[in-house]
C-alpha positions in Angstrom: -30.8 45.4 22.4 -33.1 46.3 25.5 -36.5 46.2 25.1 -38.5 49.7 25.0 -41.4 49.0 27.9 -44.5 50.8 28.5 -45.5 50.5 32.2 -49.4 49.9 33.0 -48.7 50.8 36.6 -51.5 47.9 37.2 -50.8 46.5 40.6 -49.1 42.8 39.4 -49.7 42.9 36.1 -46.4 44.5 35.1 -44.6 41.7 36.6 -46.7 38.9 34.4 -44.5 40.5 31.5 -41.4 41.4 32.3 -41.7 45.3 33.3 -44.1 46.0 30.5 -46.0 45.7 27.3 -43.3 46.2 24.9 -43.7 49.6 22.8 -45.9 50.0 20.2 -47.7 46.5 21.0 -51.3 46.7 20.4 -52.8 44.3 23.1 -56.4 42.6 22.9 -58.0 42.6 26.3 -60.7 39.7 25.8 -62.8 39.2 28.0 -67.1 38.1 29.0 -69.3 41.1 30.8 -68.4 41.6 34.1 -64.2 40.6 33.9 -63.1 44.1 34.4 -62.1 44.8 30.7 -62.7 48.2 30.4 -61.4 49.1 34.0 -58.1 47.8 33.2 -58.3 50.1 30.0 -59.2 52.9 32.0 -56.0 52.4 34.7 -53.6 51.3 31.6 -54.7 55.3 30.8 -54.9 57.2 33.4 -51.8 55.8 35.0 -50.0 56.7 31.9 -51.8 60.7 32.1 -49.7 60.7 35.8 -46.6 59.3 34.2 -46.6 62.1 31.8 -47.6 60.2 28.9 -50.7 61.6 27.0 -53.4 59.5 26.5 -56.9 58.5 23.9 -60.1 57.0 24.7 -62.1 56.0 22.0 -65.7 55.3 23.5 -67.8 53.2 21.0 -70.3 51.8 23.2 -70.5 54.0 25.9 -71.5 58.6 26.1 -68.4 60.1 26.6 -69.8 61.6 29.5 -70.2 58.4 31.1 -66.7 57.3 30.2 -65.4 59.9 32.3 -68.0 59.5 35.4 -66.5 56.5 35.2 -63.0 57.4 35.7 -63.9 59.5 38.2 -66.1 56.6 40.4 -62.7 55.3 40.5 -60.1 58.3 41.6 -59.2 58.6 37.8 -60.3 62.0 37.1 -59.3 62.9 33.8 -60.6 66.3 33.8 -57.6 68.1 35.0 -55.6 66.0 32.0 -58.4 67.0 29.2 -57.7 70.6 30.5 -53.9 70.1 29.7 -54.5 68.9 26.2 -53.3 65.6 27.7 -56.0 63.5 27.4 -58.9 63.1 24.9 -62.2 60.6 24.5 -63.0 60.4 20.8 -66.9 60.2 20.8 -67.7 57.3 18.2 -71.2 56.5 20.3 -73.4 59.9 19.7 -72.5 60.0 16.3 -72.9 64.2 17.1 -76.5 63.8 18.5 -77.1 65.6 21.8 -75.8 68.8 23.7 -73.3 67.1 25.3 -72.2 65.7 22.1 -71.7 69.3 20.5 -69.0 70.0 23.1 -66.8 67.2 22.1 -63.9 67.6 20.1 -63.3 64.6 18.3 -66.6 62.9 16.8 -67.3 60.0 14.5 -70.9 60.4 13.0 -70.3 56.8 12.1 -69.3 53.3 13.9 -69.1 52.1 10.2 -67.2 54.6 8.7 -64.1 52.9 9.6 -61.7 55.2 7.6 -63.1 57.8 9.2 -62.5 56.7 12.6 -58.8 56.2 11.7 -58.6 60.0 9.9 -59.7 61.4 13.9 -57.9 59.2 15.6 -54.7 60.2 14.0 -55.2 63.8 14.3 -55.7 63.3 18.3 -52.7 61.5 18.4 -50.9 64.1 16.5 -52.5 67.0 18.4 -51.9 65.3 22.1 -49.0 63.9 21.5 -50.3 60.5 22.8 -48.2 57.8 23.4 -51.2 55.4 24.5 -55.0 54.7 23.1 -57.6 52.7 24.2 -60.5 51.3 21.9 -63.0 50.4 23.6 -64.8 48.0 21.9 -63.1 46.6 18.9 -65.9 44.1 18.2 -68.2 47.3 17.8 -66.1 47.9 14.4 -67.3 44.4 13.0 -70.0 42.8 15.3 -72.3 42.7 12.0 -69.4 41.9 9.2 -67.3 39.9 11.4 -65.8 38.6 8.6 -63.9 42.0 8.3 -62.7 41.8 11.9 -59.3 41.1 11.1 -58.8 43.8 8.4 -60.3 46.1 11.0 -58.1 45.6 13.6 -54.8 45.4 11.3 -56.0 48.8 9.7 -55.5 50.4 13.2 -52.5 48.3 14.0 -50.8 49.9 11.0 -51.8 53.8 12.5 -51.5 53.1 16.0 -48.0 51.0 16.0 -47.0 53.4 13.1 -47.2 56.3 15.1 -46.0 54.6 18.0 -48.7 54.3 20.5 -48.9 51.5 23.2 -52.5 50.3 22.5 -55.2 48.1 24.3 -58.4 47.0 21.8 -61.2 45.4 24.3 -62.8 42.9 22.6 -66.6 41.5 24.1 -67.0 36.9 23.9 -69.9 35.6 25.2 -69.6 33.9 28.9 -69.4 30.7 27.5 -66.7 31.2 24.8 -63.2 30.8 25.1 -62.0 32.6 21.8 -61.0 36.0 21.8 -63.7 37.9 19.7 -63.5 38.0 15.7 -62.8 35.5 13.4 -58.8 35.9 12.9 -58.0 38.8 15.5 -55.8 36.8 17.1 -53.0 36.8 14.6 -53.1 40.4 13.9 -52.8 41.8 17.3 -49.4 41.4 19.1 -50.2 40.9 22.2 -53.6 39.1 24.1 -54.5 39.4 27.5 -57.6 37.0 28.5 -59.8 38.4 31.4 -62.5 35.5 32.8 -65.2 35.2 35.2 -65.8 31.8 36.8 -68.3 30.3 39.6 -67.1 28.0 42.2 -69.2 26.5 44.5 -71.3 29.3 44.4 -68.7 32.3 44.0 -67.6 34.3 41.4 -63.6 34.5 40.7 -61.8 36.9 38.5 -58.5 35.5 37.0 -56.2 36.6 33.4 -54.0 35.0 31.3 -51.8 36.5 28.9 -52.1 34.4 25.8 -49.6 36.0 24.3 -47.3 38.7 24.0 -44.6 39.8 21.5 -40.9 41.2 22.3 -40.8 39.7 25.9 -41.7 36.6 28.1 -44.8 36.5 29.9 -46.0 34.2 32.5 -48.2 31.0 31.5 -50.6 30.3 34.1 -53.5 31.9 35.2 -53.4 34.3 37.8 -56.5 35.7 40.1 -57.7 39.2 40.3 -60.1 41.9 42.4 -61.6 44.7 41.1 -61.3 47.3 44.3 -62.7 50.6 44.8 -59.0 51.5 43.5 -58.8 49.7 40.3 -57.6 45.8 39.2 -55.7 44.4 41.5 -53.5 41.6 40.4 -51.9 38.6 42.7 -49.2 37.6 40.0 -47.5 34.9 42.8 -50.9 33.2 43.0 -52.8 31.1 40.3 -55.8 29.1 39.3 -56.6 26.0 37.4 -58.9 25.2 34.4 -60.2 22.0 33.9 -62.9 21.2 30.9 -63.9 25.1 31.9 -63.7 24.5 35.7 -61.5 26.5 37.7 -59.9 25.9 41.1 -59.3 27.4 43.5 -55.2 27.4 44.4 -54.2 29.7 47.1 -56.7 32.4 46.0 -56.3 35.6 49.1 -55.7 39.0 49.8 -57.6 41.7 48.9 -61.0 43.0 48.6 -64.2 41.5 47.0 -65.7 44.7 45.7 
């Protein structure tokens, strides 16, 4: 039987997996400040809104407004798409506070009022349509119970996969750790995606490694990235080397420092 793919249309990336993240995967994007985590959410989106495939936001540490500035910086205007009833950011930041906050349609008054998350998010998805949702960040749900991180994130595993969204959960680890945020997030998700930050000799490189990923191969090694006025840009024939947290080097080129 072939595999059902959803294509993040993220220059290389689609080719570390096969084609695509399998459908109705819900991927951790882990990842230190500064690796790109929540632009890659942002393109996994928009580039599904241009495909035709509606798409949710759920901004829990950033103004909704922002979210989309955002977007915008980057080509990604979602405005047109919100417009269309395509595309919707579910407010879990203001908790309703603010003019700009009365104007959204989907509010959560509470980060820990998880249920209640769940109850908006599913009527989004039913209203739109959507076939992919971001949460961005997962670790927000349980940074102060993180002993609940895992029921969190299998809670929306069970809605999301249920109703058959394609789903990325970014998920914050200090620069030093190697984990993936939470104590036990990694079993319930099906798919991870590691996003790091290292300094050579002076100079910051970008690189990811898929750590794992249900219902298709994946490539092993670790492969560098940019972060260009367009978006992640991935250089999936190219890779680097960690030793005892150092990273080489190997054939790193092409593209943009931005």
């Amino acid at each position: 039987m072939e595999i059902e793919r959803v294509f993040t249309g993220i220059p290389g990336f689609d080719e570390l997996v096969n084609g695509g993240i399998p459908k109705r995967n819900i991927v951790l994007i882990a990842g230190g400040p500064g690796t790109g985590k929540t632009i890659f959410a942002m393109q996994y989106i928009y580039n599904g809104l241009v495909r035709g495939e509606p798409g949710i936001y759920v901004a829990l540490e950033e103004h909704p407004v922002q979210v989309r500035i955002n977007m915008a910086q980057l080509g990604w205007d979602p405005k047109r798409f919100e417009e269309q009833g395509k595309f919707a950011v579910i407010d879990a930041f203001t908790g309703g506070f603010g003019e700009a906050a009365k104007r959204e349609r989907y509010v959560v008054k509470s980060v820990d009022d998880v249920q209640t998350l769940l109850d908006v998010l599913r009527t989004a998805i039913k209203d739109l349509n959507a076939s992919r949702v971001v949460v961005d960040s997962v670790t927000t749900l349980y940074i102060t119970k993180p002993v609940i991180a895992r029921s969190v994130v299998l809670q929306l595993k069970k809605l999301l996969s249920g109703i058959g969204c394609t789903s990325l959960l970014v998920s914050q680890v200090s620069i030093t750790e190697r984990g993936f945020g939470g104590p036990g997030v990694e079993h319930a998700v099906d798919g991870i995606i590691r996003l790091d930050l290292d300094e050579i000799d002076g100079r910051l490189y970008r690189s990811i490694i898929i750590w794992k990923m249900r219902g298709t191969s994946h490539s092993m090694s670790r492969h560098p990235f940019e972060i260009t006025n367009k978006g992640i840009q991935i250089y999936p024939k190219q890779t680097l080397k960690v030793y005892r947290q150092q990273v080489s080097p190997s054939e790193i080129g092409g593209g943009t420092d931005e």
